[in-house]
N, C-alpha and C positions, 0 to 999 in steps of 0.2 A: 390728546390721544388721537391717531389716525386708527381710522375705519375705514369699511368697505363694507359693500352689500353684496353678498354672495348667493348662487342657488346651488340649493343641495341635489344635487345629480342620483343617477340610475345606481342604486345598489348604495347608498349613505354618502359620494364622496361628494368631495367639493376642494376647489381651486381656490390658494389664498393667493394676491395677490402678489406680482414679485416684489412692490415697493416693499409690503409689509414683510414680506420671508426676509430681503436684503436686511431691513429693520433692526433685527431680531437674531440674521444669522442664521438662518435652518436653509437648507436644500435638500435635494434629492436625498431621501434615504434615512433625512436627522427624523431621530423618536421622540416623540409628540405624545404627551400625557394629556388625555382631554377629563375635563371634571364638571359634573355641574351641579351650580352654586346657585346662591338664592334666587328666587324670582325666576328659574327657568334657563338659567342662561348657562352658556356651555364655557369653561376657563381652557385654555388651551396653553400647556405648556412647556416649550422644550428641554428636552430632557440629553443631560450628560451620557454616554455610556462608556464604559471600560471592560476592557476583554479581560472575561474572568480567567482566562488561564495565567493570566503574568501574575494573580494573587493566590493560584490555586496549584503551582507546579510543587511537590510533595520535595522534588529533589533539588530544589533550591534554597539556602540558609536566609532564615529572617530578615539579616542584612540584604540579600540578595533580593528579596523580595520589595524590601521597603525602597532598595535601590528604582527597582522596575517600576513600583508606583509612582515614586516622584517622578520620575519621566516621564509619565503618563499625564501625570498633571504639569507638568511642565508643557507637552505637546498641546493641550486643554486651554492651556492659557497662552501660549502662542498662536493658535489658531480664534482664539476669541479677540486677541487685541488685533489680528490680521482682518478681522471682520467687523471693525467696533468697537467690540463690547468692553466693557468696564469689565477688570480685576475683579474675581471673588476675593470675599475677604476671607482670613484664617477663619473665623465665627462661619463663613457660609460653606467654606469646606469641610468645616468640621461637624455641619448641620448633614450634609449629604452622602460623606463618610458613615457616620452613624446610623442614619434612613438607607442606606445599601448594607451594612450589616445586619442590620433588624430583617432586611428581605429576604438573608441566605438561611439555607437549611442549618439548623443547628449540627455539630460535626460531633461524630460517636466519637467517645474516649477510649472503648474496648472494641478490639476486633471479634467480630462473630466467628464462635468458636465451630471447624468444619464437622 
């Protein structure tokens, strides 16, 4: 496991180092889930994201939608193996699929009447 010893800077931040961003794959911009676990210690870890409108346009058919995701995930896994990273498997797509639905607002079935 590669380490570093970092100081926590003016207002929380702190500077990871590039060997470890390179590592791992994050730059400028990637969202970073921080957690902390037993004993004090802070898990830090990057996080996927997909723009929700390409799952949320009202006037696009199911087909059409499932079209836009997989491309989504197809651009996801192209850009991970340009950087590295090992392949998610179907089992971890399917993990993070499910933890992003669990996150959205549940959707009304009736329209509120004016």
């Amino acid at each position: 496991m590669n380490t570093a010893l970092i100081k926590l800077q003016r207002k929380g931040q702190m500077v990871i180092p590039r060997s470890l961003r390179e590592q791992v794959g994050v730059s400028e911009g990637s969202l970073l889930e921080v957690a902390v676990v037993e004993g004090g210690r802070f898990l830090i870890t990057p996080q996927v994201t997909l723009d929700r409108s390409i799952a949320a346009d009202p006037k696009k058919s199911r087909k059409q939608l499932l079209q836009a995701l997989s491309a989504a995930v197809d651009g996801i896994r192209h850009e991970a193996k340009g950087s590295g990273l090992a392949k998610l498997t179907m089992k971890q797509i399917d993990v993070e699929v499910a933890a992003s639905r669990r996150s959205q607002p549940k959707k009304r079935t009736k329209r509120p009447v004016k």
